[in-house]
C-alpha positions as CSV (number, residue, x, y, z in Angstrom):
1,X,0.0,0.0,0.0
2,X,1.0,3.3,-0.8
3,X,0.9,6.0,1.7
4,X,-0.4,9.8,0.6
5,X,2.0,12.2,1.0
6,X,0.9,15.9,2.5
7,X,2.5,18.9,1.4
8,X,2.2,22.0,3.3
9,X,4.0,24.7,1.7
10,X,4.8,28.6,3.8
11,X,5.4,31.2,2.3
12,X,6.0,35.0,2.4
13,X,5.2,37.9,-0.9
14,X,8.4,40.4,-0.9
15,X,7.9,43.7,-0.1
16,X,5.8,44.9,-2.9
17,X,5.4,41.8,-4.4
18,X,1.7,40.5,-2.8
19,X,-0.4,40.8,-5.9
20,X,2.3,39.3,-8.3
21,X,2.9,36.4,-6.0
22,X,-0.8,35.6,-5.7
23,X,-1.1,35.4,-9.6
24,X,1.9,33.4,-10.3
25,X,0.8,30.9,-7.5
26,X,-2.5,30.5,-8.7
27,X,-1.3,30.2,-11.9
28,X,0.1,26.7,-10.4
29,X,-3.3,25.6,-9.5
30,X,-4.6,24.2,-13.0
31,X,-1.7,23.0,-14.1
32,X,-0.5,20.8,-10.8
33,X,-4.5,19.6,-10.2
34,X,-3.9,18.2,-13.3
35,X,-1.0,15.8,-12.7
36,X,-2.1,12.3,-12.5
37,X,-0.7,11.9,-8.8
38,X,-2.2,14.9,-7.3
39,X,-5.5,14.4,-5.0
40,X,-5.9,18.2,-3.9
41,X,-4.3,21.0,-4.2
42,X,-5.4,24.4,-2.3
43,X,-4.1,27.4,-2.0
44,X,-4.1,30.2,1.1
45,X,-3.8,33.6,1.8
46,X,-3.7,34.9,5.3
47,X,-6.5,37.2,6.3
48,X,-5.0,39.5,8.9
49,X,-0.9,39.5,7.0
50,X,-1.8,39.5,3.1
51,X,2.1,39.0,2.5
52,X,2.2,35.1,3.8
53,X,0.6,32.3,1.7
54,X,-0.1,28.2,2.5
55,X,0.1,25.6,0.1
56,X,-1.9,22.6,1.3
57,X,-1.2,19.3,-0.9
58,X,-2.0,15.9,-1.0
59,X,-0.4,13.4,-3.3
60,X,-0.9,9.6,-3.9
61,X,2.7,9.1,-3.0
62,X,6.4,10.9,-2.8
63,X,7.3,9.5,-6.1
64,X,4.2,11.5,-7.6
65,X,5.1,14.4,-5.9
66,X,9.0,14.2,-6.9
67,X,7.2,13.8,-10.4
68,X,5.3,17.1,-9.7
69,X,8.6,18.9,-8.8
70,X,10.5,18.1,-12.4
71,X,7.6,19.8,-14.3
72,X,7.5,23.2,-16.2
73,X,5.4,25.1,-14.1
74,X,7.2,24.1,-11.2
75,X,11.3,24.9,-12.6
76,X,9.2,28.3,-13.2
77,X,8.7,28.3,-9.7
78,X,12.5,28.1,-9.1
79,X,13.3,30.8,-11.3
80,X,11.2,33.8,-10.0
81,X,10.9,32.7,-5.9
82,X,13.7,34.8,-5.2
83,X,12.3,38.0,-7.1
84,X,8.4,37.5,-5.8
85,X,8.6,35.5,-2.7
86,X,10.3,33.1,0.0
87,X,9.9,29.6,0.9
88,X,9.3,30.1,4.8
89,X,8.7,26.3,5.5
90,X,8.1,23.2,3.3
91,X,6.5,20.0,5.5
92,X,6.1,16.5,4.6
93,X,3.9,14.4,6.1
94,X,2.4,11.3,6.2
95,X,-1.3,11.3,5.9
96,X,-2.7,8.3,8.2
97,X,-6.6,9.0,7.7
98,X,-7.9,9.4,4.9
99,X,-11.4,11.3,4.4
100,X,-13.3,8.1,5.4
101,X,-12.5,8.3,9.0
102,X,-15.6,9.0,11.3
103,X,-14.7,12.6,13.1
């Protein structure tokens, strides 16, 4: 069995740099819903500090999500973090329920 793999991404808009940060990451949505190992993929903006945005991922498995990280849209990602933004935090984590579980 195959465990899902969580990805929850931090991270902060440069000064001046909140609107074009916001575009180019949700310019990632389509394009990364649409792998084939990709489950969800949401994207957040804080309410009270406009400036920080959260990821929230969930992928069938690493190897998916090491898949994910070789495409176009995400070497873009490389190439303009440092102008528009910073990766605060990147997390990892094992998902062990699923959406089945009772609450």
């Amino acid at each position: 069995m195959t465990e899902q793999l969580t990805v929850i991404a931090h991270l902060r808009a440069l000064d001046g740099q909140i609107e074009e940060t916001r575009a180019f990451l949700q310019g990632l949505i389509t394009p990364t819903r649409a792998e084939p190992g990709c489950v969800e993929y949401w994207l957040h903006q804080d309410n009270e500090d406009p400036a920080e945005f959260t990821c929230y991922e969930n992928w069938t498995s690493r190897a998916e999500w090491d898949k994910h990280m070789e495409m176009p849209h995400l070497k873009e990602f490389t190439k303009v973090k440092d102008k528009l933004f910073e990766l605060q935090k990147l997390r990892l984590m094992t998902m062990i329920c699923g959406p089945e579980s009772k609450r």
